[in-house]
N, C-alpha and C positions, 0 to 999 in steps of 0.2 A: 821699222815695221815689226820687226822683230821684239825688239824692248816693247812695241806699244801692245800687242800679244800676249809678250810674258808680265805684261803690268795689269794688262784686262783679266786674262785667265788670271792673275792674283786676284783680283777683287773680286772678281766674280766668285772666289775659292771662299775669301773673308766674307761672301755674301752670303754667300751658301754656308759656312761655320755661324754666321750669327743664326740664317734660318733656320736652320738643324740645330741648333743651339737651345732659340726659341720653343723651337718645336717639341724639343726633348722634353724643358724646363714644365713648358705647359700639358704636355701628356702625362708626365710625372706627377706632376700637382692634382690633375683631375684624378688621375690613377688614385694616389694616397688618399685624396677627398674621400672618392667613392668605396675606397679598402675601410680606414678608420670612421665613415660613418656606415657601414655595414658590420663593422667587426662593433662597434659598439650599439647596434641595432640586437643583433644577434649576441650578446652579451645579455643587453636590457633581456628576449623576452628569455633568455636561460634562465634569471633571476627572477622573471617573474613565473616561469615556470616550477622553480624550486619554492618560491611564495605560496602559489598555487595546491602545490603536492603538498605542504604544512599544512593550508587551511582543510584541504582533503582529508587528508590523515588524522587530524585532529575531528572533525565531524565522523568520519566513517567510527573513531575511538570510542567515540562518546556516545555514538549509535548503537557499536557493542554491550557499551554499559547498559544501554537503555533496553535492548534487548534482553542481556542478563538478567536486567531488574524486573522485567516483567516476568520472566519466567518463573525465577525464583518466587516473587510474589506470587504467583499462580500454588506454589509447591509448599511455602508459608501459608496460604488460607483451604489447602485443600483441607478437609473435613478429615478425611482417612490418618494424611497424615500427624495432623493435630493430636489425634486420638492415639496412636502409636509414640510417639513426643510425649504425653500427658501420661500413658503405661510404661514408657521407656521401654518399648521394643525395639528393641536397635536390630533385631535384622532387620524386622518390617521397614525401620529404618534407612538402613543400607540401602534394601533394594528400592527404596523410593529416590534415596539420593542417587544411586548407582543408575536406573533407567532416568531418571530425570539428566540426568549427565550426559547418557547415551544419547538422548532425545534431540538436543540441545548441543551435542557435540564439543561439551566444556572438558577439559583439561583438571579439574576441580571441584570439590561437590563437598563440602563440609559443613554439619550441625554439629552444635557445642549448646548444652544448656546452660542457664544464664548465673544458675550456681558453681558451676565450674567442676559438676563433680559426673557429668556425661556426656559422650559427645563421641560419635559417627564419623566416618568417611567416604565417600563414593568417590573413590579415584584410586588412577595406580600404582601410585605409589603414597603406601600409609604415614600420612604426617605424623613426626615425632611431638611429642610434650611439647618442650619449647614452639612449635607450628602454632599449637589452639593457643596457648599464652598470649603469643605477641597477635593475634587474629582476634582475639577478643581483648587487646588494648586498641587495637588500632579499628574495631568498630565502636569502643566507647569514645576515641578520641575522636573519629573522623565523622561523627553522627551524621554531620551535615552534607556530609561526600557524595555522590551520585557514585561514585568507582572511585577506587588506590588500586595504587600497585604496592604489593607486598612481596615483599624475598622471601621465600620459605626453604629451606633445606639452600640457599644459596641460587634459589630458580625463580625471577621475579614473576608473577601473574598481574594479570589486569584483573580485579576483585571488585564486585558488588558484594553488600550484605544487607540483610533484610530481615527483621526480628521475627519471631513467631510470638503469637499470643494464640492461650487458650484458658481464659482470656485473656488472663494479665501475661506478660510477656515471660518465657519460659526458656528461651533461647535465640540463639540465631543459625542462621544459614548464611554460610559464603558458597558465592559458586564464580569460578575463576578461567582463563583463558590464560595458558604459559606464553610472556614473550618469548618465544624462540622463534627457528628457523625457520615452521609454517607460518607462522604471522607474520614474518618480517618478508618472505615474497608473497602472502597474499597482498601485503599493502603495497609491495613495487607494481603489483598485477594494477591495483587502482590508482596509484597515482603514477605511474612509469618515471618512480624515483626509487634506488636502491636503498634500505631502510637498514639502520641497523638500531638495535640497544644496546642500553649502555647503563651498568650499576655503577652510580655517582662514589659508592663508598671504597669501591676497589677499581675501579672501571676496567669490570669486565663486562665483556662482550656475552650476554644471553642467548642470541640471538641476530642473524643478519642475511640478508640476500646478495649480499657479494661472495667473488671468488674467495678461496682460502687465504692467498696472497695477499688479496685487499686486504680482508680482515684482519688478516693480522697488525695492522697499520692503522688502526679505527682509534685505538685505545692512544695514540698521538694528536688525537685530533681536541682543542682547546673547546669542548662544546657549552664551556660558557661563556666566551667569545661569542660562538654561533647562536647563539638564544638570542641578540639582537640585529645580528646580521652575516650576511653567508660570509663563509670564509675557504679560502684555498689553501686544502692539504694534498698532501703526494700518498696515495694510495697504491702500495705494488708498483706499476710502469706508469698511471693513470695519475694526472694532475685532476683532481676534484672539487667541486663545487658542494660545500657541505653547509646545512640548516638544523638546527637545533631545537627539541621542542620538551618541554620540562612534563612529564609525568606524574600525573597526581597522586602524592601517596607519603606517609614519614619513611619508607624506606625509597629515599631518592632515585629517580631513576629519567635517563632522557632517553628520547626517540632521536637517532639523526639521518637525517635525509641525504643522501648523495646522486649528482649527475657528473658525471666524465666533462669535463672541459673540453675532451674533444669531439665530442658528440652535439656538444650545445654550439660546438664554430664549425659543425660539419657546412652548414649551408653556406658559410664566410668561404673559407676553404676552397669549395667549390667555385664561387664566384669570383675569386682571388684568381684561381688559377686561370678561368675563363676568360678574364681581363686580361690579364699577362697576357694570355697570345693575341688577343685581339690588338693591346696597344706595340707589341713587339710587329705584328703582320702593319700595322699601321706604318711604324714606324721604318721599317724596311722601302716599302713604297716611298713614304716622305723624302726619302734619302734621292730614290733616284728620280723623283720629279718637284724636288723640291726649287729649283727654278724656273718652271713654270705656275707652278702649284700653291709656292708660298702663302701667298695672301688667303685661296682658299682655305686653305690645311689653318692657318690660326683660327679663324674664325668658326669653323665648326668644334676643335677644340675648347675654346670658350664656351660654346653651346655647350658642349657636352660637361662640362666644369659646373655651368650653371644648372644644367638638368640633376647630375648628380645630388649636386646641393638639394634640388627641389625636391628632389626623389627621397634622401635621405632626412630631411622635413618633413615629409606625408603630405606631399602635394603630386600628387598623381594626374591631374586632370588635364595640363597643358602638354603636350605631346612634343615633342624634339621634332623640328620642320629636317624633313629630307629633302635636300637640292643635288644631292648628285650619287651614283652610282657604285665608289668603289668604296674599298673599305672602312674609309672614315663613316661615310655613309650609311656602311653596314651597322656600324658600331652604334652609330645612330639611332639606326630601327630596332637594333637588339636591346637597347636601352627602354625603345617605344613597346617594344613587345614586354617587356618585363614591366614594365610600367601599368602596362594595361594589364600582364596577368596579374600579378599586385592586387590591384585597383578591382580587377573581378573576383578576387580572394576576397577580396577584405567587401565586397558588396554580397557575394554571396552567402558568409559568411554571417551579415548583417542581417541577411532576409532570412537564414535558416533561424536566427536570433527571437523573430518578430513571426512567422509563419508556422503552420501546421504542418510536418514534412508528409503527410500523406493526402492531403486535399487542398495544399497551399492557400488556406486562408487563414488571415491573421489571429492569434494566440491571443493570448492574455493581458500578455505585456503591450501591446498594441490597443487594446481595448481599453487598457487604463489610460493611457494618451489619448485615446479620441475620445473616451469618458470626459475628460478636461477641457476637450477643446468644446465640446457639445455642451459642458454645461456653460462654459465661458459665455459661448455665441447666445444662449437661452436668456442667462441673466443680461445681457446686453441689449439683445432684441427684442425679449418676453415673447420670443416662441418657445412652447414646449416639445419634446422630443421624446420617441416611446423607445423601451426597451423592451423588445419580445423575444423569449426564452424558447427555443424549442429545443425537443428529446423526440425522439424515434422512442415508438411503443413495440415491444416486444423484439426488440434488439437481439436480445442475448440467447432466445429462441433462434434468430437468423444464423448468428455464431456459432451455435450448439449443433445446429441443426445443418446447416448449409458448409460452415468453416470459414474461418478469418479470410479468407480470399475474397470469397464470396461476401460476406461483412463488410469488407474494405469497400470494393467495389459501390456497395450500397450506400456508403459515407459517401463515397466521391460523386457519385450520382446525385445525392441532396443537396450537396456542397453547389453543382455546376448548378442545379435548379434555383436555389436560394440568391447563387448571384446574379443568372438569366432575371431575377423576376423583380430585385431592387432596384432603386434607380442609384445613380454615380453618387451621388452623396450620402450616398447611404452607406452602413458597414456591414461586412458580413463574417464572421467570425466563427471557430470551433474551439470552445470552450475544452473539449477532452468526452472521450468515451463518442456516445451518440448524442451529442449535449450544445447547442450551433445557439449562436446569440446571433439579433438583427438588432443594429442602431439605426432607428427612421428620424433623418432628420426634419424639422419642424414639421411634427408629424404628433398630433393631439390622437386622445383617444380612443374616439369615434373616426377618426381617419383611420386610424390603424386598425382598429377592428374592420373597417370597411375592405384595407386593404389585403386582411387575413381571409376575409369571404371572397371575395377578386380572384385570391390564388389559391383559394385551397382546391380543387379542380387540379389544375398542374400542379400542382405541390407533391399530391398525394397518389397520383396517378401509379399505373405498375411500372415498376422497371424490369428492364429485360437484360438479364446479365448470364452472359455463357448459354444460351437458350433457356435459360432459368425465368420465368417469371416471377415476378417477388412483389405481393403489394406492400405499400409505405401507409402508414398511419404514424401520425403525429401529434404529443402534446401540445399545446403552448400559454404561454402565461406573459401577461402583458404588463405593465409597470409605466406610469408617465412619469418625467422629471420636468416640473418641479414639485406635481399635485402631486404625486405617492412619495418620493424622497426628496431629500435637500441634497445626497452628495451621490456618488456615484458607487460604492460600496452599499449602501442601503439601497439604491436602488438595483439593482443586480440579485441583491438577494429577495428582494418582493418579488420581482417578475421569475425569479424560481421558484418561491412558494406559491404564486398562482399556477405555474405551469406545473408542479405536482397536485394540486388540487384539482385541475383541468383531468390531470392521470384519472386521479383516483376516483372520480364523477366520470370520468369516461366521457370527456368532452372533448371536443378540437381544442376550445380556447376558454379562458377564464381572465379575465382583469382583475388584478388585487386589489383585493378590499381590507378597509382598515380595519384593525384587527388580528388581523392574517399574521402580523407579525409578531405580536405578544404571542399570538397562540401556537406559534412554530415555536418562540424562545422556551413558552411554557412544557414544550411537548418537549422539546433536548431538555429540561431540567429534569421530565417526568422520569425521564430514558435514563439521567445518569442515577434522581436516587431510585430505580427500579434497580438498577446493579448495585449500587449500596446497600437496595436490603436483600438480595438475594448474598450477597460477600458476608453480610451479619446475622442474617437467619432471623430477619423480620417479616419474613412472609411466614405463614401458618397452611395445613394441609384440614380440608375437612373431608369427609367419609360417608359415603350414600352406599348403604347396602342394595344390594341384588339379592331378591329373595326368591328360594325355589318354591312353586307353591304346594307343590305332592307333599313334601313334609314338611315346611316351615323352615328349611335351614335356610342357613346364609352363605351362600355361594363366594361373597368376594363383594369387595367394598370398591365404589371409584372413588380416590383422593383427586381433591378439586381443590385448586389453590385460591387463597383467599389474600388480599393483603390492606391492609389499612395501614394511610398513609399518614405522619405525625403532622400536618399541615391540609391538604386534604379530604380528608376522610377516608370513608370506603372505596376503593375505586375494582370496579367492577373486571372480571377476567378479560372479555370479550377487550375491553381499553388495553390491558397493558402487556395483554400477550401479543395484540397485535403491534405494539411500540415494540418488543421486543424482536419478533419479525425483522421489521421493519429496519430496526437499528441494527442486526445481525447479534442482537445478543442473546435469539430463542435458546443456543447450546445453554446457556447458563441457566436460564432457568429451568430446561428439562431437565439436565444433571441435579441439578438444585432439586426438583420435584420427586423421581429416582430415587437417588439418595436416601433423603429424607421418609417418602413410602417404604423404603425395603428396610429402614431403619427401625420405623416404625411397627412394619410386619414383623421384623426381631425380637423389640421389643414386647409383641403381644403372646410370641413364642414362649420368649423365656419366661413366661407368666402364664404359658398352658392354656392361651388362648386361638385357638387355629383360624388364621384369617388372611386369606389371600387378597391381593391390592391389584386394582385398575388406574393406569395411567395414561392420561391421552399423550399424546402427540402431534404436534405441527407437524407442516406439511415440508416445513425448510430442515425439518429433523431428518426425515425421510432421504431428504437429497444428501444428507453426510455421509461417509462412508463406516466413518471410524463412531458412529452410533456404538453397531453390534458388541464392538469390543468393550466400551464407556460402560453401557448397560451391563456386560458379564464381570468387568471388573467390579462395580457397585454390589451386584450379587456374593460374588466372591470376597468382598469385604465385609459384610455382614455374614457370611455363612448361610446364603439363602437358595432352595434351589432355584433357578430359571421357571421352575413349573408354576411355581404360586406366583409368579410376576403374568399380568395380562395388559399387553400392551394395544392402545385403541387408537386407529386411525382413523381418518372421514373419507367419505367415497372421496370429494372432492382433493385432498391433499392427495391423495395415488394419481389423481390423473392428472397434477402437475406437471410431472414427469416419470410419463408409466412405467419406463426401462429402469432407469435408477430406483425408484423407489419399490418394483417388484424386488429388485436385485436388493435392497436393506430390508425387507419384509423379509428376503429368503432367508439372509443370513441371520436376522432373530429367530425365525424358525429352527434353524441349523442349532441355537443354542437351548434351546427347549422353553423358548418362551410359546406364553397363547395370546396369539392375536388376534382382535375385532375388528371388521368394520363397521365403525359409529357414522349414525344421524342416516342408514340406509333410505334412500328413498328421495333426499334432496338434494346427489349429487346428480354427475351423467353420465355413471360407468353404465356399459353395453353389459348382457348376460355374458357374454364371451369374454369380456375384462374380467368380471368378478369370477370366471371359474379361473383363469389365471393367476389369481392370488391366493399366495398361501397360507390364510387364513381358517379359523376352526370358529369363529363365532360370528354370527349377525345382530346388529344391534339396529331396530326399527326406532325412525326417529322420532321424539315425543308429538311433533306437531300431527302426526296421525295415529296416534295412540289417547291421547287428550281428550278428541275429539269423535271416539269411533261410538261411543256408547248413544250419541245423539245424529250421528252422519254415516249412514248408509254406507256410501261410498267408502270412506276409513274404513268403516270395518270389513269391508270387502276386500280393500287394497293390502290389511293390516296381514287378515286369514291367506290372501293368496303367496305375501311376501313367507311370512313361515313355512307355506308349503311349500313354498320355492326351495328354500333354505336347506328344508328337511330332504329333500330333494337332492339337493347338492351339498349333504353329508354335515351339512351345517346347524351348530347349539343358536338359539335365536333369544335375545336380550329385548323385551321392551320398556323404556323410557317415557317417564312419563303420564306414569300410571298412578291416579289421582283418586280414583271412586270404586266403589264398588263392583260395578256394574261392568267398568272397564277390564278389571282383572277376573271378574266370572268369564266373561268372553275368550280374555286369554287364555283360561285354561281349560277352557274348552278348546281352545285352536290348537293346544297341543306346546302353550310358547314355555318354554325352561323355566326362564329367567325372569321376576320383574321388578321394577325399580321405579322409583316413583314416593311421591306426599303421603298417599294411602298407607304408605310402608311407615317412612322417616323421610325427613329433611335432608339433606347436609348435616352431617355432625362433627364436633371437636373430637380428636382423641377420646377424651376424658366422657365428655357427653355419648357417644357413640358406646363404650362400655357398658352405660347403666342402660342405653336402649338395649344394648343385646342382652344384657343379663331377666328387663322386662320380656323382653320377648322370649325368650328360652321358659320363664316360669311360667306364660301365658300358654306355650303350647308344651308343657313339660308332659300333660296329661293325654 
């Protein structure tokens, strides 16, 4: 009995060693599965995260460049400095390159003229001979470079250069950014990869965002190895992951990227050890219920072998079945739960991919897919599909006015309204800004319009945000596919040029019509050569005297830009100052205009001729800050004072925006300019606005100056506005003044100033002298 005991308890011992045996083998196997494809999980996205921070690095690089090159271009075609290059005034020089530096935040700032026998620096430390040498071999060699990096004094920069012509080429400009120690943690700041440089010819270290320790250990690392794929060096204590990226330029130079090895298996690490106690607590149990338990214990084991697998695949979706309670169990669910947080990473993830993060409706990237799918379903079925564009009118008012809070809110409220009023097959989309696309599917054009009257009612309704009420007004511009486009890019952009059309009519809705789109392409070609010829000085200034009529003098001329185009002809101011607007490129042409007038007014100086100049102004001028400053440095480059400059605004452009554009009327004032308000009479400032501005002249608008000599009315409105005027300490300008009869009146009204056919036209420079030298003989006597 005894033997059949001590033979039982043996097997039962051999039973229990195989089960626990088994059991080990197969917790260990699942164990290493789920280690080694986590550790090479988290391997992979290290690598592609250091992938990642190269392609970063290299666009933010090239962004720099592109920035540099702009600027310097900007500092290459200024006029001032042209002229200073063309006299070889190397202060005036300096200090164009030295503030243009400052501006710009560059590290480097060097002109060298193209004979090699002058040449400037704005920076702090003055390059030797050899500097300008090898900087003008390496812009003659590199002509085609957008940026190099060049060593200079032994200090590599990131170098754009850009010639000057006045007109034929006279030199060049480099303007540069040191690789060192601030660039090298700005770029870990963006790509949260430690950067370091490296000079190919000695490999020294320029520059780096690692500790001292590390760096010292940079200059061991093979970074022409790393130019095709990461490689593992021992930096200081740190095993690293290092990528290599070659630097444009004949003086050699790489960028190399570093992440800590163990930063990239921190999450390995963590999950390593998390396992470990889970299969140790496992296995402890197993031990002591391992003969009753057996059979269960393998079989969840397996399970979990196989989920690993699945998990470590990117099969998230099948969930590990839980049947029982204790730790294996647990292991189980913790698997389930990581599974799923996973799985709602990687969906969330997807949907912030494809969504708008503040109104959660679909992006861009989403609308090209359903773009595809809609026109797939159209050419299949030959149902058409509309596209309608809507923008929020006067957004940026809300913004200014109310604050982004409030803004937002109001997006999100069009957003819920917009999908409240589609049907499910339909898309609803936020293009960016205030800017919402609708996809109606089989949805022809006259449905669509139907269904734009339907809603506009709740569309447009007030919203009530914060106890704010806020009305909504909306463009929109319609487009069918397949009658307005073939693809889904051209259509997209018709139903935006109806819906600024829509704007600009001040309509709700507008459906594109053919045509519309040559005439948009035509209007961007107008826009870029409108800045070609202001960059070349193909526009021309003409000159309308203002005449005093007590003695016949000439108070001051308005220059009025004219420009004729080598393909279109004349095209008329009212066209292309408003493209200018429009396109935000009005700064250039006022500077351009400035400029040019004060240049002009110099020129008639040093020729003993005294004649003050009249410039209008936009209303987008008004809203800039740094006007006041542009205009006195223009002054201040010609040697002119502020007082002969008279700068003319329209009622309308002040009451854009009354605060801002008081506060830039002040600060011209402040520099002893005299300012008009022009075209008085056909804006909508109050009497109370106009004594707020500080202004010294009134200019009545021609369309009741024209007409007073034969209409009552005008000349009542004409005689009351000058008494106004006079009134409120104000010189009064009228325009417009054609006959005789008209300017008898006015000078009986007491008006200063007048301007008008009766007088002169518009005149050239050149033409404008022999008028005034006519008129000076005519009333000499």
């Amino acid at each position: 009995m005894a033997s059949f005991n001590k033979t039982s308890l043996g097997l039962r011992a051999r039973v229990l060693l195989v089960i626990v045996g088994l059991l080990i083998v197969s917790q260990v196997v699942a164990l290493v599965a789920v280690l080694a494809t986590t550790r090479s999980s988290a391997m992979s996205r290290a690598l592609d995260d250091v992938e990642l921070g190269r392609r970063i690095f290299a666009e933010v690089f090239d962004t720099r460049a592109a920035q540099l090159d702009n600027s310097v271009q900007l500092l290459a075609r200024d006029f001032g400095f042209k002229s200073a290059v063309a006299s070889r005034d190397e202060e005036t020089i300096r200090l164009a390159l030295v503030n243009q530096a400052q501006r710009i935040g560059s590290d480097l700032m060097i002109f060298q003229s193209i004979d090699d026998q002058f040449m400037s620096a704005g920076m702090v430390r003055e390059p030797e001979r050899a500097d300008y040498d090898h900087l003008l071999n390496v812009a003659i060699s590199d002509n085609d470079s957008s940026h190099v990096v060049v060593a200079l004094g032994g200090v590599p920069y990131q170098i754009v250069a850009q010639p000057v012509f006045a007109p034929g080429q006279v030199g060049w400009i480099w303007v540069g950014f040191e690789l060192g120690d601030q660039l090298a943690n700005q770029m870990r700041d963006l790509t949260s990869l430690d950067v370091s440089f490296v000079l190919s010819e000695n490999g020294q270290v320029s520059g780096s965002s690692l500790r001292p320790a590390e760096r010292a250990d940079v200059a061991q690392i093979d970074y022409d190895d790393a130019l095709t794929e990461v490689v593992t060096s021992q930096l200081g204590e740190d095993t690293t992951l290092t990528r290599s990226l070659p630097l444009v330029g004949d003086d050699s130079a790489h960028a190399l990227l570093h992440v800590p090895l163990a930063r990239a298996l921190q999450s390995y690490r963590t999950l390593k050890l998390q396992l470990s106690v889970v299969f140790v607590v496992a296995l402890l149990l197993s031990l002591l219920f391992a003969s009753k338990l057996s059979d269960s214990i393998t079989r969840p084991v397996l399970w979990l072998l196989a989920a690993a697998r699945r998990i470590g695949g990117g099969d998230y979706e099948r969930p590990i079945e839980v049947t029982r309670g204790d730790e294996l169990g647990q292991l189980a669910e913790t698997f389930n739960v990581m599974q799923r947080g996973i799985a709602e990473r990687e969906e969330s993830i997807r949907h912030a991919a494809s969504h708008d993060a503040l109104t959660d409706l679909p992006n861009r990237a989403v609308v090209d897919d359903r773009l595809e799918h809609a026109m797939a379903r159209a050419r299949r079925f030959g149902q058409p599909f509309s596209a309608l564009m809507v923008d929020l009118n006067r957004f940026k008012e809300i913004n200014d006015t109310l604050g982004h809070t409030i803004g937002d809110a109001v997006l999100v409220g069009v957003a819920q309204r917009l999908r409240e009023l589609v049907r499910e097959v339909d898309t609803v989309a936020r293009l960016g800004g205030d800017e919402f696309l609708l996809l109606l599917d089989d949805c022809s054009a006259d449905q669509a319009r139907a269904f734009v009257h339907r809603i506009q009612d709740q569309l447009t309704a007030p919203l009530s945000i914060d106890n704010v009420t806020i009305n909504v007004s909306m463009s929109m511009g319609l487009a069918v596919f397949p009658e307005d486009a073939e693809d889904g890019a051209s259509l997209l952009r018709r139903a935006d040029i109806a819906m600024y059309a829509a704007k600009e009519q001040q309509v709700p809705l507008r459906l594109y019509e053919k045509g519309q789109d040559e005439a948009h392409l035509q209007k961007l070609a107008l826009v870029n050569d409108l800045v070609e010829a202001v960059a070349n000085d193909a526009l021309i200034l003409n000159y309308q005297p203002k005449v005093r009529p007590d003695d016949h003098e000439i108070a001051y001329v308005e220059a009025l830009v004219r420009w004729t185009h080598p393909e279109r002809g004349v095209i008329f101011p009212d066209q292309f100052i408003e493209l200018a607007e429009e396109s935000g490129n009005i700064g250039l042409l006022t500077d351009w205009v400035l400029n040019e007038s004060v240049r002009q007014m110099r020129e008639w100086q040093d020729r003993n001729l005294k004649v003050d100049v009249a410039v209008n102004l936009s209303a987008l001028d008004l809203l800039d800050e740094d006007l006041p400053a542009r205009v006195a440095d223009i002054l201040k480059r010609h040697g002119m004072p502020a007082s002969r400059l008279n700068l003319e605004v329209t009622e309308s452009a002040v009451m854009t925006d009354a605060g801002r554009a008081v506060s830039t009327l002040k600060s011209l004032r402040d520099i002893g300019v005299t300012l008009s308000i022009d075209d008085f009479g056909t804006g909508h400032s109050s009497l109370a606005q106009l004594k707020q501005l500080p202004v010294q002249v009134l200019k009545i608008d021609k369309s009741f100056v024209m007409s007073m000599a034969n209409n009552h009315d005008d000349e009542v409105i004409v005689r009351s506005t000058i008494e106004l005027a006079h009134n409120m300490g104000l010189k009064v300008v009228a325009e417009g003044v054609d006959n005789e009869r008209s300017r008898d009146l006015l000078i009986e009204f007491g008006c200063e100033y007048l301007q008008g056919y009766f007088y002169a036209k518009p005149l050239t420079s050149t033409d404008y002298e022999q008028w005034l030298q006519q008129h000076l003989n005519e009333h000499a006597a």
